[in-house]
N, C-alpha and C positions, 0 to 999 in steps of 0.2 A: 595421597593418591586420589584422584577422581574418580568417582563412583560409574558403574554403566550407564549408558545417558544423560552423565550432568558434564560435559564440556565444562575446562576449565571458563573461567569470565576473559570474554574477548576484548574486553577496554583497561585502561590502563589509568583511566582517570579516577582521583580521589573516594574514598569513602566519602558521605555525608550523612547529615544527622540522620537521613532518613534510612539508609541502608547498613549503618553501625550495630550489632548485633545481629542481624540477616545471617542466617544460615546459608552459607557460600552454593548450596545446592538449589536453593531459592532465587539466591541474586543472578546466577549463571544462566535461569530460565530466560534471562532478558537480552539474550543473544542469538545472532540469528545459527551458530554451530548448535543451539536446542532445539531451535527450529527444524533444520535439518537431522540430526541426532534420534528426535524421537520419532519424526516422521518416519523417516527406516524402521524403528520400531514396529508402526502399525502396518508398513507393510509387508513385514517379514508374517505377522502374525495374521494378514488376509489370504499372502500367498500359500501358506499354511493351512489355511481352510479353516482357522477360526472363526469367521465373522460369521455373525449372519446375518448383514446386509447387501456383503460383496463378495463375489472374485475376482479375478483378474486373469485376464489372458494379453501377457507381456510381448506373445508374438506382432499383435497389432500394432506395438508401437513404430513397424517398420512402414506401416502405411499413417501412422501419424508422421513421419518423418518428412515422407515425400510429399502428404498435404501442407507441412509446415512449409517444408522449400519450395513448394510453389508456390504459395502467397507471399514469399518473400522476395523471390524471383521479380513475381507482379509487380510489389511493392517500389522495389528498390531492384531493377535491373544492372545497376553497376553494383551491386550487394557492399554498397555501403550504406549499410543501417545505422541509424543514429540508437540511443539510449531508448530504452524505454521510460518516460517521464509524462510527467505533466506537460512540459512543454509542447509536446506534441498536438493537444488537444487545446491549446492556446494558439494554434496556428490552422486551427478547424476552417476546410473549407478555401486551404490557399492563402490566406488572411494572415502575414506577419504581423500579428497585434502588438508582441512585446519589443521587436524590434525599433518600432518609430519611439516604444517611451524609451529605452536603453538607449538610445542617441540623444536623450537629451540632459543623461548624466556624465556631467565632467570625473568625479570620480568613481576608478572604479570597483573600491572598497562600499562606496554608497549605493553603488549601482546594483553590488552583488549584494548585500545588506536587503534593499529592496527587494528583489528575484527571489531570496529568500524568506521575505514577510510572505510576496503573495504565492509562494508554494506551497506554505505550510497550509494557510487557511483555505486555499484550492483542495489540497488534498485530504484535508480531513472534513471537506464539505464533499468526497468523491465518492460516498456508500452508492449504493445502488437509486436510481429515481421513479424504479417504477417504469414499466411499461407506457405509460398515460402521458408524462411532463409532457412538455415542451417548452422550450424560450426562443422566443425572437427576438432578434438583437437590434436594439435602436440605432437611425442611421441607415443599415444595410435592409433589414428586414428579414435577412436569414433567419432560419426555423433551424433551430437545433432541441437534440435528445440525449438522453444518458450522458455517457463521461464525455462527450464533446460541451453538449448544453451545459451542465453543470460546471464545466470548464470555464467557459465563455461566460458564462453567469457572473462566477467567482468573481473572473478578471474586471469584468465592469465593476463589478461592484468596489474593488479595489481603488479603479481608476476613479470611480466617484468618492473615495474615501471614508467609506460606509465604518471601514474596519482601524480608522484613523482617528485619534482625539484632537487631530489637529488642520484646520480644514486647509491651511498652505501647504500640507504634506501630505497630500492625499496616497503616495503611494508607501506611505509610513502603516504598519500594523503594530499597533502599539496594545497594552495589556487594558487601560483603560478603556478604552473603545471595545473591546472585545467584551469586560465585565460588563457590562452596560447597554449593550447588543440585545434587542428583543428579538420573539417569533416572530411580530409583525414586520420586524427593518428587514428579517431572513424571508419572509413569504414576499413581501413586496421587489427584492433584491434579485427569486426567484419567479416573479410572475405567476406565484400560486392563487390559486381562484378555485370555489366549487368545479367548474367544468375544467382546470390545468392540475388534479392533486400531485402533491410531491412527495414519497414517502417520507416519514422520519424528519418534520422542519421541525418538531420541538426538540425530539434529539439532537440533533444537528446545531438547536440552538447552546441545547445544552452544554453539548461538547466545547464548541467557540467561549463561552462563557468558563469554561473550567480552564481552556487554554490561558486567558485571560490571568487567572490566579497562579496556573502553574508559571503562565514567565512572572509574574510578582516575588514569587515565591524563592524563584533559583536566581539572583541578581550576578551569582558567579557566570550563569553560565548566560543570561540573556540581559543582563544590563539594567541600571536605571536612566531617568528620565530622557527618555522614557524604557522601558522594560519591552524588549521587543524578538521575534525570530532571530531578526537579522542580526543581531550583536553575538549571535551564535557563531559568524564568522570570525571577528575578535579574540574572541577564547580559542578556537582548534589556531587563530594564526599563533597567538600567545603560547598555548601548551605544544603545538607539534610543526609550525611555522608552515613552510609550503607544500605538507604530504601528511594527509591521514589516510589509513586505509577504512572502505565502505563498512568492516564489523564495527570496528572502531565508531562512528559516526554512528553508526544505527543504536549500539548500545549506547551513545552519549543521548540520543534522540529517547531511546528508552526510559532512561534515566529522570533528563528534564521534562519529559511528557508523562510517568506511569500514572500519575493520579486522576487526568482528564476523562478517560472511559468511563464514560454512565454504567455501563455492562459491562466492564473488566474484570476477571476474574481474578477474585484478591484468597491468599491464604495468610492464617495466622497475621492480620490485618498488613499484608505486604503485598501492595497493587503488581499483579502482574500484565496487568493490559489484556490482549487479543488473546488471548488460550482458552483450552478447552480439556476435558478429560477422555480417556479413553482405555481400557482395562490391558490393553500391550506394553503400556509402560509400567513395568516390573522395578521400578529403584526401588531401594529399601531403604528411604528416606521417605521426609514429609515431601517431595514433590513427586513422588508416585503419584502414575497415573496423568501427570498434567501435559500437554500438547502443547505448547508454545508456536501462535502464527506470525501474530505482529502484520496484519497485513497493511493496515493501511501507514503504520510505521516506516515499512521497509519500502512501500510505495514513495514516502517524502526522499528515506533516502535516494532510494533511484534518482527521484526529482531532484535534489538536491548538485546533482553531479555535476549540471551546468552553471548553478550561479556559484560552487564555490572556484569551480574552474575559469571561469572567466574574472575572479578575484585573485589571481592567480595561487591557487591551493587546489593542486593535482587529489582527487582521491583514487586511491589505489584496490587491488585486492577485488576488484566486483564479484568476481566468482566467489569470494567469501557469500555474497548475501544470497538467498533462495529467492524462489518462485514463490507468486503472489497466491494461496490458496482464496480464490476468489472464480466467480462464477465463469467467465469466459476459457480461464485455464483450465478447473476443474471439467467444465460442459466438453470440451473439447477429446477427453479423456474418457468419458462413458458416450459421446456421439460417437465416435470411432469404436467402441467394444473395448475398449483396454479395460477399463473399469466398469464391471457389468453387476449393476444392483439385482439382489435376490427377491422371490418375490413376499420375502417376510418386508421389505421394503415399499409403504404406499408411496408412488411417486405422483398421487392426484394429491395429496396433501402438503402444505404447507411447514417444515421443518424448522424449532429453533436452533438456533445457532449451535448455544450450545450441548444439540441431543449428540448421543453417540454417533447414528449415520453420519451426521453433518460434519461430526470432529473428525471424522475414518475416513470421507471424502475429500477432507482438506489436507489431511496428511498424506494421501497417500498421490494425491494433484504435486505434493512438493517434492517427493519423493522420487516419483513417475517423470517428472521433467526434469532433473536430476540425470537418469536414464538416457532421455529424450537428447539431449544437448550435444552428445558424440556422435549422436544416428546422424542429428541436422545436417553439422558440421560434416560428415562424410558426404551427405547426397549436396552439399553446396561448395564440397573442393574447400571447404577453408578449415582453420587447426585454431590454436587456441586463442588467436587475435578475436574470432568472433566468439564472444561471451556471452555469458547468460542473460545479460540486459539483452543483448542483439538479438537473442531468441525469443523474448519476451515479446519484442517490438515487433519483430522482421514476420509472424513469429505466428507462436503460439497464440497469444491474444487476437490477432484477428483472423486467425484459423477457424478456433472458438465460435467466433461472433457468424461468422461465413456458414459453417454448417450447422449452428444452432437457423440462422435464417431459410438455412435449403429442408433441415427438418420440419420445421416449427414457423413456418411464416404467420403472418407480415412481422413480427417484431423479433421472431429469433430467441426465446426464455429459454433459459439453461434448462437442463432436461431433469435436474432438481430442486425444488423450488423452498426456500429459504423464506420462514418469516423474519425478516428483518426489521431493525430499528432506524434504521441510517446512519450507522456507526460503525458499521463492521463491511455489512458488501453493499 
């Protein structure tokens, strides 16, 4: 029987050497039903009036509802919303960028192979940039910032095949070019300068460089010569042919990615990636107390939905995955009053990640949206076709960014401010 809070394991795929002996309460943190599971946790024990850095007043989220469905409205007036994804922010500015290289793959098993090299390393170069960045983009001259800029960044960078050992196949990301990857080829890639800083470019490097080892390492799941994202498509056609579902995929992601995280919280030396602690999770196991987010994981999966779908491998199940606990979600959640920090709570100072506020604010963002997603769906006439990616997209995230700007101008900073590495937001 499964213990409270430890969700059986949502993948299906093999033992390996590295998770053989893993205590099943440990390996199951790597799913996103933990994610979800213990976020309820923390805010059964906020609503509660345990904390003391928050409450909660759940009535508001009836006016987060009607703010969401008006920006979505906005957004997408025939309320077809597409995924929330990377791709979105690859098309910054009206600009189909991926569109002109994807017409010029004949196949289109290589085509999604590709789509899926440059989403991984888009997305996990997609932590926060800091207030400051900016990139302008060669050719056009657009000024982009945050996850547009660093979008846009990524993708030249790609197309120049920065992240390629092989310079005919520049939109090849292969594990070589990755180990081998300096902060200089990443600042210059970024346009970092004293007067352009970027947070987190040695992190960031870091991360790419450990990416690098991790696909060396799992040859089942991402290939040799070369060792790449994209041979991830290969194996889900091999083991489940034309339908995985999104848990499925995010624990495979977990899996071949846990040892990358510079800052991942590892127990009894078993890399659990994005998590955090927090004193609501009561198991009577060794993963008491842990919080599982996975955010920028569950960010690839999102992203991941088009290139495996246009390879034709449907993924299913999206309501499986959670909400991003991540700055614009969370900000969106205490701008509105739902989530109302106490004042044992300094909001002039800058928080690590992994303190307790920051973990009780990210649980209770996944939690909270959770909630949020029947309100939407009510005030926009639609039922369970529009999903939690739709809300994400149509959505919450640029609700967030909207009244973090009408509070907080000219740049809009979430209303708690996060010392970051470039790894996590």
């Amino acid at each position: 029987m499964t213990a409270p809070g430890m969700p059986a394991r949502e993948s299906e795929w093999k033992d390996t050497p590295e998770t053989l002996g893993v205590p099943p309460e440990l390996l199951a943190l790597r799913s996103a039903a933990a994610v979800r599971v213990r976020s309820r946790m923390v805010l059964d024990h906020v609503a509660a009036g345990r904390s003391p850095w928050f409450s909660l007043d759940e009535r508001r989220l009836a006016v987060v509802a009607a703010d969401v469905a008006d920006v979505t409205r906005r957004a997408y007036p025939d309320l077809a919303v597409p995924y929330h994804s990377r791709w979105r922010h690859f098309a910054a500015g009206g600009v189909d960028r991926w569109g002109a290289i994807a017409a010029a793959f004949s196949d289109p098993r290589e085509r999604g192979r590709a789509a899926i090299d440059l989403a991984t390393v888009s997305v996990l170069l997609d932590a926060g940039a800091g207030a400051a960045w900016r990139w302008r983009e060669p050719g056009t001259g657009r000024v982009l910032s945050r996850s547009e800029g660093l979008g846009v960044a990524s993708f030249s960078m790609c197309r120049d095949g920065l992240f390629s050992s092989d310079p005919s196949v520049p939109w090849r990301v292969d594990a070589a070019a990755l180990m081998r990857l300096t902060e200089a080829d990443l600042a210059e890639g970024f346009q970092v300068s004293g007067k352009n800083p970027l947070v987190g470019v040695a992190a960031r490097t870091a991360l790419l460089n450990r990416l690098g080892a991790a696909l060396s390492a799992r040859p089942e799941l991402f290939g040799t010569r070369p060792a790449r994202p994209g041979n991830l498509l290969d194996h889900v056609i091999a083991t489940h042919r034309d339908r995985v579902a999104a848990p499925e995929l995010l624990a495979l992601l977990l899996d071949g990615f846990s040892t990358i995280w510079p800052s991942g919280l590892s127990l009894d030396g078993f890399a659990l990636g994005d998590a955090g602690r927090h004193p609501a999770v009561t198991t009577g196991d060794r993963s008491r107390g842990v919080v599982p987010f996975h955010k920028l994981s569950q960010w690839l999966a999102w992203s991941l939905l088009e290139p495996f779908g246009s390879a034709g491998v449907a993924v299913t199940d999206l309501d499986g995955l959670t909400a991003l606990a991540e700055y614009r979600n969370g900000g969106l959640l205490i701008d509105h009053g739902v989530i109302l920090p106490k004042p044992a709570l300094d909001l002039s100072a800058a928080h690590p990640v992994g303190s307790e506020p920051v973990v009780e604010w990210r649980a209770l963002t996944v939690a909270l949206i959770d909630r949020l997603l029947p309100l939407v769906r009510r005030e926009l006439g639609r039922g369970d076709d529009f999903t939690l990616g739709h809300l994400l997209e149509g959505g919450t995230w640029a609700a967030g960014r909207r009244i973090a700007a009408k509070l907080r101008p000219p740049d809009g900073p979430p209303p708690l401010v996060i010392a970051a590495d470039g790894t996590v937001f």
